[in-house]
C-alpha positions in Angstrom: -19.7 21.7 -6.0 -17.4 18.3 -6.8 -17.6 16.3 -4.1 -14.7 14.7 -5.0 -12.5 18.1 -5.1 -14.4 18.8 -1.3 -13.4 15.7 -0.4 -9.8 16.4 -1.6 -9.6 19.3 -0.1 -11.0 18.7 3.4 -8.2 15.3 3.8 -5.6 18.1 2.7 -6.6 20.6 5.4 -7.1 17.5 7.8 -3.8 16.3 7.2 -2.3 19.5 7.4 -3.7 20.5 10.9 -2.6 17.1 12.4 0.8 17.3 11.3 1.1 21.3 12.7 -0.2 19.7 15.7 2.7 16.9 15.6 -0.2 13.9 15.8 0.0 10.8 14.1 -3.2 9.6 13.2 -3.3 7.0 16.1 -3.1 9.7 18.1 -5.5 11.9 16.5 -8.3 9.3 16.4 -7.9 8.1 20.3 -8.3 12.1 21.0 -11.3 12.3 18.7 -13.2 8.6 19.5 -12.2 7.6 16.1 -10.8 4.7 14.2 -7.4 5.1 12.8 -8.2 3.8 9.7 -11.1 6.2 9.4 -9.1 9.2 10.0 -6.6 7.3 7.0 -9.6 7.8 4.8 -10.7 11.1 5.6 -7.0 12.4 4.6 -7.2 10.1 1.5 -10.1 11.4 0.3 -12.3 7.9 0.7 -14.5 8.9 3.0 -16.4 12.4 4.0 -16.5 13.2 7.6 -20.1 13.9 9.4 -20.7 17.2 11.3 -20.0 15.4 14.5 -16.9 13.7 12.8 -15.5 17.7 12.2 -16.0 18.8 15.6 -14.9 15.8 17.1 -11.3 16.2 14.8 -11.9 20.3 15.3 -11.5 19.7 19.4 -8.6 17.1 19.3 -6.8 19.0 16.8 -7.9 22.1 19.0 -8.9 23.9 16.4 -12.5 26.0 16.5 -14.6 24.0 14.1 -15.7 27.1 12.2 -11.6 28.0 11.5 -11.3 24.4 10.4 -14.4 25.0 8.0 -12.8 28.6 6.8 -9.6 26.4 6.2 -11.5 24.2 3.7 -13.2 27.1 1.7 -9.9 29.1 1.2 -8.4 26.5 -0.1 -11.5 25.1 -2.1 -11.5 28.5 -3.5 -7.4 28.8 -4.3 -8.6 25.2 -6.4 -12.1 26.9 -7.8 -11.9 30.5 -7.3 -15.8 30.2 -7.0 -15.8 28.6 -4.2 -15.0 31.4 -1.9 -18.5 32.9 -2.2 -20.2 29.3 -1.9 -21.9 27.8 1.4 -18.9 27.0 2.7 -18.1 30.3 3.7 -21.6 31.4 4.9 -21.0 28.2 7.0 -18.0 29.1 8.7 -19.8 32.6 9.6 -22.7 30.3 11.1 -20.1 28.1 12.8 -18.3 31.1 14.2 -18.5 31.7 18.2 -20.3 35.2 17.6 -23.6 33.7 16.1 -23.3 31.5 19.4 -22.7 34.1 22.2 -25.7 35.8 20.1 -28.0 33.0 20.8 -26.6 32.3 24.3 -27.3 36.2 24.9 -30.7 35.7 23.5 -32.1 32.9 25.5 -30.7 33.9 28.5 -32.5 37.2 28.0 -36.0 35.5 28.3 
């Protein structure tokens, strides 16, 4: 996959939750223990956010980080239709709270 086109994509989808959730970016960083200027440059496309940077946005945007993730691949794959079969989407099934209550069930079994 492009990185660039990931990168795109993920500052659309970024800039498109915040604004459903009427943040401004200042807002949106204070909530997630950012920098404004950081979250600036996700949505731009200048810099590409960490796993602990998506769940961090995923909670102040109050969105589940595996619907954020799921958000990203359907659009990657409206940009490159192959995308839709790619890792993101098996990583939005692993980031999805059933694999979790799975494990939870698991270890608490033992």
């Amino acid at each position: 996959m492009d990185s660039a086109t990931f990168t795109a994509v993920f500052g659309r989808v970024l800039r498109q939750q915040r604004l459903q959730a009427k943040l401004t970016q200042e807002q949106l960083a204070l909530a997630a223990d950012l920098q404004r200027n950081y979250v600036s440059e996700l949505e731009r496309a200048r810099k590409q956010a960490s796993v602990v940077t998506l769940f961090k946005l995923a909670a102040a945007l109050r969105v589940p980080p595996h619907e954020f993730v799921r958000l990203v691949s359907r659009e990657l794959g409206e940009v490159q239709p192959w995308a839709a079969a790619t890792n993101l989407t098996i990583a939005s099934e692993i980031l999805s709270p059933l694999p979790l209550a799975r494990l939870r069930a698991k270890s608490s079994r033992r």
